[in-house]
C-alpha positions in Angstrom: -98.6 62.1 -13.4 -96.3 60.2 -10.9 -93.2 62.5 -8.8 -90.2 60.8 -8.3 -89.8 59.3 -4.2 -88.0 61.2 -2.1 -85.5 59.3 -0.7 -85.8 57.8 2.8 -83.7 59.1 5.9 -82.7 55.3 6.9 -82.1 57.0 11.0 -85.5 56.8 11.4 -87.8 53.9 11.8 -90.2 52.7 8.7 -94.0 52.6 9.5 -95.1 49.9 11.9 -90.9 49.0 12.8 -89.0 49.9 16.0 -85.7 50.3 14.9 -84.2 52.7 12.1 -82.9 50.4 9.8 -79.5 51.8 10.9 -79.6 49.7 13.7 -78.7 46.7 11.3 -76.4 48.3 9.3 -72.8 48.7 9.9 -72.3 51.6 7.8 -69.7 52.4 5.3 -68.3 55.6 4.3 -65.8 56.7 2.1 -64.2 60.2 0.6 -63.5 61.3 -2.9 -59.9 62.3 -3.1 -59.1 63.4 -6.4 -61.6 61.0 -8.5 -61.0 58.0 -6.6 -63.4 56.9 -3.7 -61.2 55.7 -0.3 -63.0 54.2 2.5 -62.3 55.9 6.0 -60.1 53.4 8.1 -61.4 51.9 11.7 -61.7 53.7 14.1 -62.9 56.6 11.9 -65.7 55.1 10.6 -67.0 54.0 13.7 -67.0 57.8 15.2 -68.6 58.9 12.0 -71.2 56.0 11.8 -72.2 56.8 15.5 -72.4 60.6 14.9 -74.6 60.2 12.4 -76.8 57.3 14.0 -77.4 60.2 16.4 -78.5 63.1 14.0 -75.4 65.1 15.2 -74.7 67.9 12.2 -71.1 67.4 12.4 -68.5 65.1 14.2 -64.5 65.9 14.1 -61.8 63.3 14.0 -58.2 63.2 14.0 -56.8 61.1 10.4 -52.9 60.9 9.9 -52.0 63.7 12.4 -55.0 66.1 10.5 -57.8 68.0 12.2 -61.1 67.1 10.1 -64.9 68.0 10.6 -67.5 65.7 8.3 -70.9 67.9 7.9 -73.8 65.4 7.3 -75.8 66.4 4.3 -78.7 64.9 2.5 -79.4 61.2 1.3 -79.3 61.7 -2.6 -80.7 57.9 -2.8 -82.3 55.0 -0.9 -78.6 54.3 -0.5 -76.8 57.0 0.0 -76.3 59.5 2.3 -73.8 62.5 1.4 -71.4 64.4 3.8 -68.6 66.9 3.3 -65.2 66.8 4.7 -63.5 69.8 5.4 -59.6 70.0 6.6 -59.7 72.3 9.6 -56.7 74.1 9.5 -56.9 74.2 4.9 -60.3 74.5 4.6 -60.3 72.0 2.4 -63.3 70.8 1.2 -63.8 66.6 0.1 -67.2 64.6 -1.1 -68.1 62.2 1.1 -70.5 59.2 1.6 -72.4 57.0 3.3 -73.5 53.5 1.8 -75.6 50.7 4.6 -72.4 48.5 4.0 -69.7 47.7 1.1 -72.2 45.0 -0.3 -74.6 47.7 -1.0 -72.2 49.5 -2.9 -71.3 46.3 -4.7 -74.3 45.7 -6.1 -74.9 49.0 -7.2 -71.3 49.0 -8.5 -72.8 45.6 -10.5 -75.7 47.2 -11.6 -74.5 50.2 -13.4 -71.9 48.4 -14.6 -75.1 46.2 -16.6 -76.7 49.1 -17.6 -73.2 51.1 -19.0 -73.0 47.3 -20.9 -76.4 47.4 -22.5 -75.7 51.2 -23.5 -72.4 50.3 -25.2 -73.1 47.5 -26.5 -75.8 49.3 -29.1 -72.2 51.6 -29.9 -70.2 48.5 -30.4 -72.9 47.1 -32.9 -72.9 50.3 -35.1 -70.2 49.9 -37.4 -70.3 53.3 -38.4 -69.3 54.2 -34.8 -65.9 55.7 -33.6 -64.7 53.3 -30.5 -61.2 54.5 -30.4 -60.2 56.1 -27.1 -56.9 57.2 -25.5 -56.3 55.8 -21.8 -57.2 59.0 -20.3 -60.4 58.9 -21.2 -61.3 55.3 -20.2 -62.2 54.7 -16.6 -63.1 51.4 -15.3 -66.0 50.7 -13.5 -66.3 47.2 -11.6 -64.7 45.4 -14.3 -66.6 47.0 -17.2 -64.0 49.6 -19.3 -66.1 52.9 -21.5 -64.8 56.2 -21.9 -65.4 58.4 -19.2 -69.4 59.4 -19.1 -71.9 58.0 -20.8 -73.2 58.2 -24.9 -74.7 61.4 -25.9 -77.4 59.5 -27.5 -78.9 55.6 -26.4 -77.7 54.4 -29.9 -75.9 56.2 -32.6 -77.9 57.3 -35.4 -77.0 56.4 -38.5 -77.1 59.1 -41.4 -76.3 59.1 -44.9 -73.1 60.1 -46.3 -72.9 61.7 -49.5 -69.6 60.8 -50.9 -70.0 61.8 -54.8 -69.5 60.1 -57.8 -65.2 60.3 -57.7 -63.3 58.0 -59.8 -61.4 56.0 -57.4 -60.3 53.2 -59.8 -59.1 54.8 -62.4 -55.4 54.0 -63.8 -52.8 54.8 -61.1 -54.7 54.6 -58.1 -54.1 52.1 -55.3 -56.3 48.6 -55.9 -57.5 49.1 -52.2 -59.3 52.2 -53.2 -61.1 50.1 -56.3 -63.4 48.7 -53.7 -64.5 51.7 -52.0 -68.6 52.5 -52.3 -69.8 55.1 -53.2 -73.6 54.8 -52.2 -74.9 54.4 -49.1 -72.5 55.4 -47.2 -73.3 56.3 -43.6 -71.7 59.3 -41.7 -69.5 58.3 -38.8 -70.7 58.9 -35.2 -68.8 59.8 -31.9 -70.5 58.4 -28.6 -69.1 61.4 -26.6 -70.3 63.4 -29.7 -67.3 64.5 -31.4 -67.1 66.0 -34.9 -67.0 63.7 -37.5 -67.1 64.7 -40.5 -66.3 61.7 -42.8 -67.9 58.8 -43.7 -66.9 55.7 -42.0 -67.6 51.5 -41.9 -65.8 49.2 -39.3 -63.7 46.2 -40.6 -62.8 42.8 -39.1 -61.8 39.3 -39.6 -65.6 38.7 -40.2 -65.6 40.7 -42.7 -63.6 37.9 -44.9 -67.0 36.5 -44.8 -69.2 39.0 -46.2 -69.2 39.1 -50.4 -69.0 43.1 -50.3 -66.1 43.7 -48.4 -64.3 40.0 -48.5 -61.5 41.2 -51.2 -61.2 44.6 -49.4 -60.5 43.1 -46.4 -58.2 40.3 -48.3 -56.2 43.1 -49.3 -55.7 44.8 -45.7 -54.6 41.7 -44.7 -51.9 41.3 -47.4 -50.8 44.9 -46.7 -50.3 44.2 -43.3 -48.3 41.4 -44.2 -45.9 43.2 -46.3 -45.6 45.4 -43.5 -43.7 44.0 -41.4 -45.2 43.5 -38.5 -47.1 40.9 -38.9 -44.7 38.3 -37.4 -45.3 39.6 -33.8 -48.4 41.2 -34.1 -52.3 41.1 -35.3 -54.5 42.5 -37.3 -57.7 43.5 -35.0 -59.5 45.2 -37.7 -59.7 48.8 -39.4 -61.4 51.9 -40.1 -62.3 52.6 -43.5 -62.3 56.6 -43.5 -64.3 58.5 -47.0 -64.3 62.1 -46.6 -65.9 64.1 -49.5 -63.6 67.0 -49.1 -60.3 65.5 -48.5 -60.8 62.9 -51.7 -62.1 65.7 -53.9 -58.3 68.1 -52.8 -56.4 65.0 -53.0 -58.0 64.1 -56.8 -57.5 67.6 -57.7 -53.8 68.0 -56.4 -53.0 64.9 -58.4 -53.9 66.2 -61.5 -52.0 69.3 -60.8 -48.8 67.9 -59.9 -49.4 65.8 -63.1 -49.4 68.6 -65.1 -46.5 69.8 -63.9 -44.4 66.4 -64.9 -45.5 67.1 -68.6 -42.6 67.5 -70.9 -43.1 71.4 -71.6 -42.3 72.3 -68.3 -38.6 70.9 -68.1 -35.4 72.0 -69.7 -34.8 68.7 -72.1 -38.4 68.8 -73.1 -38.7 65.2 -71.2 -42.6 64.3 -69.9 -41.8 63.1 -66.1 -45.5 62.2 -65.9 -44.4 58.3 -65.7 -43.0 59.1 -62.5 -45.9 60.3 -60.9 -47.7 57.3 -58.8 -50.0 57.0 -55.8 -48.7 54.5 -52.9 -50.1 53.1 -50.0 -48.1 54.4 -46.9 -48.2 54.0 -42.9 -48.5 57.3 -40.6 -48.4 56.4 -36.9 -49.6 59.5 -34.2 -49.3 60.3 -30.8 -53.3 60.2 -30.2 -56.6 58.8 -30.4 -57.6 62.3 -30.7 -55.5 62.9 -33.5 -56.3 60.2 -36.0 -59.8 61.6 -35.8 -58.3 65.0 -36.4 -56.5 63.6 -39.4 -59.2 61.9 -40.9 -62.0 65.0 -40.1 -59.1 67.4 -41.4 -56.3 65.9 -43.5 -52.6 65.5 -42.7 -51.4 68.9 -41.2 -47.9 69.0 -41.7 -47.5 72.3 -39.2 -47.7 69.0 -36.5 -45.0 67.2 -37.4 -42.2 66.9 -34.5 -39.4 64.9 -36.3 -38.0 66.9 -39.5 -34.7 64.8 -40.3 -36.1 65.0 -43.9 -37.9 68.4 -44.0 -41.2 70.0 -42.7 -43.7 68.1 -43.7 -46.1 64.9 -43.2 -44.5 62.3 -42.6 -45.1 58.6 -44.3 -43.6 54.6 -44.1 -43.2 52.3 -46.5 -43.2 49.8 -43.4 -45.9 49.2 -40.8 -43.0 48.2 -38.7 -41.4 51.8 -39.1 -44.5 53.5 -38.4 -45.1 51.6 -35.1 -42.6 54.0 -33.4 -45.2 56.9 -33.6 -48.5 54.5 -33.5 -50.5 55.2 -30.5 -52.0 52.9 -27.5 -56.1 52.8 -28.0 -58.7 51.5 -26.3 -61.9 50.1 -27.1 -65.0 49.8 -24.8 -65.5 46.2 -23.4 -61.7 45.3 -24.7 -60.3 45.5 -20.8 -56.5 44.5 -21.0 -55.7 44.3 -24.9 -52.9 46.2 -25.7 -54.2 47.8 -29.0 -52.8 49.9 -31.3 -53.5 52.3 -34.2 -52.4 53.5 -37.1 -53.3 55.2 -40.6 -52.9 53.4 -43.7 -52.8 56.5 -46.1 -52.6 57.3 -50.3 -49.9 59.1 -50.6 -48.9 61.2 -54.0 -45.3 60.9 -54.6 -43.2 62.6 -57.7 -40.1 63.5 -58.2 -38.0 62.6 -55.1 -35.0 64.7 -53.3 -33.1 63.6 -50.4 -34.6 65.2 -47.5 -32.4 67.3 -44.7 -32.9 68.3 -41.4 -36.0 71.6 -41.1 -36.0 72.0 -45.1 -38.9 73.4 -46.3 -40.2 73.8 -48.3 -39.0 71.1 -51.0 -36.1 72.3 -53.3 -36.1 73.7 -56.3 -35.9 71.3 -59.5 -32.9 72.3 -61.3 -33.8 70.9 -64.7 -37.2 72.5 -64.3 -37.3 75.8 -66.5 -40.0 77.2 -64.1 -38.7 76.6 -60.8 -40.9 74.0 -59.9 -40.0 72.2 -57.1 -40.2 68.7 -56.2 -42.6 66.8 -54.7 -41.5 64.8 -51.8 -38.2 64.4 -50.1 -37.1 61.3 -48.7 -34.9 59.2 -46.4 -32.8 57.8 -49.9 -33.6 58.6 -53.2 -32.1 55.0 -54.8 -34.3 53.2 -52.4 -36.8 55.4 -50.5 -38.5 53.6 -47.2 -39.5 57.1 -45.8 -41.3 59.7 -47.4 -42.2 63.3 -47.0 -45.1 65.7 -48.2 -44.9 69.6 -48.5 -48.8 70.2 -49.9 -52.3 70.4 -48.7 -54.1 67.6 -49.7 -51.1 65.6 -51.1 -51.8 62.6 -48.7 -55.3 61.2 -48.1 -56.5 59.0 -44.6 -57.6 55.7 -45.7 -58.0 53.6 -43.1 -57.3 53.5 -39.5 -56.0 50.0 -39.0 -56.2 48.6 -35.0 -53.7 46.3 -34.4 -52.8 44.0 -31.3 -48.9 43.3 -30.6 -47.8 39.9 -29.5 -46.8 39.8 -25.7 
């Protein structure tokens, strides 16, 4: 069995040499201050290189009218040689470092940025991976942009899904949930291994090109057309999002909410079942975070922050609309795109009621001789755009579709 190398004091001289290999090296240090590495200016440097060249334990400098003592530590690497920086009248304590110069750190700056590549790029592959990301949690390194820290796993495994045998194209569903499968489906994975607990397959442009998903992708497209955005934007690609639990409440609310539109329940004996349909509607969100909350969880209306139609989920029949609540994403590898994301959602919608300002829940039905109440609320009952939902399960995440605005 082999031990990892210790690694080499670089002050003192190899086998067979003279000179330290120091004594060729100009030395380059820098501090951490607050996540971000800052080289020490000139003079500084110098007095710290030389302090060091000499094995001192310490040296003290004066930096923007501040008393500071470095304390040499340990090399951690062939490369690198740690200190720690402590403010003398704070106590303050800073990471700092050593590298032989600022090419070194270059080309270990290149390196790891190859090896973060290769890593990623078996992520970026998986079409059953999650690869949306708010800003936050992106960090740059030489050029290449990941989320913060690296996969939890080399590559993403891929698991089956068990969806169940639901009848997605049955008479009043949307067309776009015709061409969902049903069989082997795998279970969407999280490279910084978040819950996921949905099934999940990546969609693009390419996909136009591919006999299983050609019309489904068609029909995105044609959506997103309608929507009106599509004059100063693009459509990147999209998420299609299958969650066992969330289809098999959202099947199950339909039916009951049909019941309730049966004539029997209303006070001129008139069936209201006809009005009952299922629409595709946009839902923009503040968060990468939170569209994988909606599709792991379903639409939680206890979130919602503007109410100017009641307390519920909110839902657009315009892309355009829904923009003003989309959220900024980014994808590893896609440095500088402004993307964007939203959910493309089924929505059940009834009986409508013009919506007010915090009502909730939905009023009562007054031709209803059981006090049902209605459905949704929206923005104008003539002509709804906007539309709201009071129930569990009355909305179900379809897709998350990533989109790319025109500068």
């Amino acid at each position: 069995m082999t031990t990892a190398q210790a690694p080499i004091d670089r002050r003192r001289p190899a086998l067979g040499m003279a000179l330290p290999t120091t004594a060729l090296e100009c030395g380059y240090w820098e501090c951490n201050v607050d996540g971000t590495w800052f080289p020490y200016p000139w003079p500084t440097c110098s007095i710290i290189e030389q302090a060091f060249c000499r094995f001192k334990g310490s040296v003290e400098f004066l930096q923007r009218g501040m008393s500071y003592r470095l304390d040499f530590q340990q090399a951690v690497s062939q490369d690198v040689h740690t200190a720690a920086q402590v403010n003398i009248r704070t106590r303050m304590l800073r990471e700092a470092r050593r590298w032989p110069s600022q090419e070194h750190k270059a080309r270990h700056e290149k390196q790891m940025r190859a090896q973060d590549e290769l890593v990623w790029s078996a992520w970026v592959a998986a079409n059953w991976a999650w690869l949306l990301f708010d800003a936050q949690h992106i960090a740059a390194v030489s050029g290449f942009t990941g989320p913060q820290g690296k996969p939890h796993t080399e590559k993403p495994a891929r698991d089956v899904y068990t969806f169940g045998a639901f009848c997605l194209a049955a008479g009043g569903m949307p067309e776009l949930l015709h061409h969902w499968p049903l069989q082997s489906l795998a279970c969407a994975t999280h490279p910084l291994g978040r819950r996921c607990n949905f099934s999940m397959q990546r969609l693009t442009a390419a996909d136009a090109q591919v006999r299983a998903t050609a019309n489904e992708w068609q029909q995105l497209c044609r959506a997103w057309q309608d929507g009106g955005l599509a004059g100063r934007s693009r459509l990147v690609g999209a998420y299609r999002i299958q969650n066992h639990g969330l289809v098999q409440g959202f099947l199950a609310t339909k039916q009951a909410m049909l019941s309730r539109l049966e004539g029997g329940t209303f006070k001129d004996g008139q069936s209201r079942t006809s009005q009952l349909s299922v629409r595709m509607l946009w839902h923009g969100t503040k968060s990468a975070e939170s569209l994988i909350d909606i599709c792991s969880d379903g639409f939680d209306r206890a979130c919602a922050l503007t109410c100017a139609y009641g307390k519920g989920c909110y839902f657009a029949a315009t892309a355009a609309y829904s923009d003003k609540y989309a959220c900024d994403v980014r994808v590893p590898g896609e440095h500088g795109r402004g993307l964007r994301a939203m959910l493309l959602a089924a929505v059940i919608i009834g009986e409508l009621e013009q919506g007010t300002s915090g009502m909730y829940p939905a009023p009562v039905k007054p031709h209803s001789k059981t006090g049902e109440r209605f459905e949704n609320t929206c923005d104008k009952v003539a002509k709804p755009s906007i539309f709201v939902t009071f129930k569990d399960y009355q909305a179900l995440p379809a897709y998350v579709v990533v989109y790319e605005l025109s500068s």
